[in-house]
C-alpha positions as CSV (number, residue, x, y, z in Angstrom):
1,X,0.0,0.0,0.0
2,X,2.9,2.0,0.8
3,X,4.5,1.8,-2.5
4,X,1.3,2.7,-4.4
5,X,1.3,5.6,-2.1
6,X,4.4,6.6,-3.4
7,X,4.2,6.0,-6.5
8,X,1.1,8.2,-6.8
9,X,3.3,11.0,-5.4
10,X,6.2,11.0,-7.2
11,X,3.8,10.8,-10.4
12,X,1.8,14.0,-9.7
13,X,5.1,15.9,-8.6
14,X,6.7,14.8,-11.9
15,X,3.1,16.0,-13.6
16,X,3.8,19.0,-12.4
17,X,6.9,20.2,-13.2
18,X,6.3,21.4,-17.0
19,X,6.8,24.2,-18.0
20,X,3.4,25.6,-20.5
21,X,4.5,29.6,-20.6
22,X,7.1,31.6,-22.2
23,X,10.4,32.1,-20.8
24,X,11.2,35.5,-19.1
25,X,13.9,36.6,-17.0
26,X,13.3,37.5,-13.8
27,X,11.7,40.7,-12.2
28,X,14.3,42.9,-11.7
29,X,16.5,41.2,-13.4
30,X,18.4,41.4,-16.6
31,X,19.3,39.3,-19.7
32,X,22.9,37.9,-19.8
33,X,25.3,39.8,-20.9
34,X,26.0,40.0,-24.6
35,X,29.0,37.7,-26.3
36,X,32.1,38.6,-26.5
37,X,32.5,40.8,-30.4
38,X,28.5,40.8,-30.2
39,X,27.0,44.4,-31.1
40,X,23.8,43.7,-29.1
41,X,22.7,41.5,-26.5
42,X,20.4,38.6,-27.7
43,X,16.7,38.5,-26.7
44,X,15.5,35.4,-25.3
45,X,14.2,34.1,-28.4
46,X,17.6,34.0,-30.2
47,X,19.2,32.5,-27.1
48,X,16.9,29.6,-27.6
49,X,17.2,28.9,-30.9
50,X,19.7,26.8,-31.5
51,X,22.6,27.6,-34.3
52,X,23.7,25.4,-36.8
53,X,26.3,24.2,-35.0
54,X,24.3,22.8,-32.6
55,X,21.9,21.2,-34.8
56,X,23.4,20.5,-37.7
57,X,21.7,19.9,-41.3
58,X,21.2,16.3,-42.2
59,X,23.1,15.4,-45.3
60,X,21.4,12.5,-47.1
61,X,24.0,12.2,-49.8
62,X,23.9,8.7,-50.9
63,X,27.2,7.0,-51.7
64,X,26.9,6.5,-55.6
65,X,29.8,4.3,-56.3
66,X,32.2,2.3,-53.9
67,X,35.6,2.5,-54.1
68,X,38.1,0.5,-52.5
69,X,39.9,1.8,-49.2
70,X,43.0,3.3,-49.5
71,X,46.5,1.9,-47.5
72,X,46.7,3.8,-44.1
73,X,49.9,4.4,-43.2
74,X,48.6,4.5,-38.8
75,X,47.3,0.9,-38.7
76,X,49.7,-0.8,-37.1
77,X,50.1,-4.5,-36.2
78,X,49.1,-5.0,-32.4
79,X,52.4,-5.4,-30.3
Protein backbone atom coordinates (compact mmCIF):
# COMPACT_ATOMS: atom_id res chain seq x y z
CA UNK A 1 0.00 0.00 0.00
CA UNK A 2 2.88 2.04 0.84
CA UNK A 3 4.47 1.76 -2.49
CA UNK A 4 1.34 2.69 -4.36
CA UNK A 5 1.26 5.56 -2.13
CA UNK A 6 4.42 6.64 -3.37
CA UNK A 7 4.20 5.99 -6.51
CA UNK A 8 1.12 8.18 -6.80
CA UNK A 9 3.30 11.01 -5.38
CA UNK A 10 6.24 11.03 -7.22
CA UNK A 11 3.77 10.77 -10.37
CA UNK A 12 1.85 13.97 -9.70
CA UNK A 13 5.08 15.93 -8.63
CA UNK A 14 6.66 14.79 -11.88
CA UNK A 15 3.06 16.00 -13.61
CA UNK A 16 3.77 18.97 -12.41
CA UNK A 17 6.93 20.15 -13.24
CA UNK A 18 6.25 21.35 -17.01
CA UNK A 19 6.77 24.19 -17.99
CA UNK A 20 3.37 25.55 -20.55
CA UNK A 21 4.55 29.63 -20.64
CA UNK A 22 7.14 31.58 -22.22
CA UNK A 23 10.37 32.10 -20.79
CA UNK A 24 11.21 35.55 -19.08
CA UNK A 25 13.87 36.57 -17.04
CA UNK A 26 13.30 37.48 -13.85
CA UNK A 27 11.72 40.68 -12.18
CA UNK A 28 14.29 42.89 -11.71
CA UNK A 29 16.51 41.17 -13.44
CA UNK A 30 18.43 41.38 -16.63
CA UNK A 31 19.35 39.34 -19.70
CA UNK A 32 22.89 37.94 -19.84
CA UNK A 33 25.25 39.80 -20.93
CA UNK A 34 26.03 39.97 -24.63
CA UNK A 35 29.01 37.71 -26.31
CA UNK A 36 32.12 38.65 -26.52
CA UNK A 37 32.53 40.80 -30.40
CA UNK A 38 28.45 40.82 -30.16
CA UNK A 39 27.03 44.41 -31.12
CA UNK A 40 23.76 43.73 -29.15
CA UNK A 41 22.68 41.47 -26.55
CA UNK A 42 20.40 38.61 -27.68
CA UNK A 43 16.74 38.51 -26.71
CA UNK A 44 15.48 35.39 -25.25
CA UNK A 45 14.23 34.07 -28.39
CA UNK A 46 17.62 34.03 -30.21
CA UNK A 47 19.18 32.47 -27.12
CA UNK A 48 16.92 29.58 -27.57
CA UNK A 49 17.16 28.92 -30.90
CA UNK A 50 19.73 26.81 -31.54
CA UNK A 51 22.56 27.57 -34.30
CA UNK A 52 23.69 25.40 -36.79
CA UNK A 53 26.27 24.23 -35.03
CA UNK A 54 24.26 22.84 -32.58
CA UNK A 55 21.93 21.19 -34.81
CA UNK A 56 23.45 20.52 -37.71
CA UNK A 57 21.68 19.93 -41.28
CA UNK A 58 21.24 16.32 -42.18
CA UNK A 59 23.12 15.40 -45.34
CA UNK A 60 21.41 12.54 -47.11
CA UNK A 61 23.98 12.25 -49.76
CA UNK A 62 23.94 8.67 -50.87
CA UNK A 63 27.23 6.98 -51.72
CA UNK A 64 26.91 6.45 -55.57
CA UNK A 65 29.83 4.33 -56.34
CA UNK A 66 32.21 2.29 -53.92
CA UNK A 67 35.63 2.46 -54.12
CA UNK A 68 38.15 0.52 -52.48
CA UNK A 69 39.89 1.85 -49.24
CA UNK A 70 42.99 3.32 -49.55
CA UNK A 71 46.45 1.91 -47.48
CA UNK A 72 46.67 3.80 -44.07
CA UNK A 73 49.92 4.43 -43.19
CA UNK A 74 48.65 4.51 -38.79
CA UNK A 75 47.34 0.89 -38.75
CA UNK A 76 49.66 -0.80 -37.13
CA UNK A 77 50.10 -4.54 -36.18
CA UNK A 78 49.14 -4.99 -32.38
CA UNK A 79 52.42 -5.44 -30.29
Amino acid sequence: MSRALALAVVTLTLAGCGQRSDLRPRENASLPPAPYGATATPTPAELLDPTTQQRPSRSDELLTESKARGDDPFALPPR
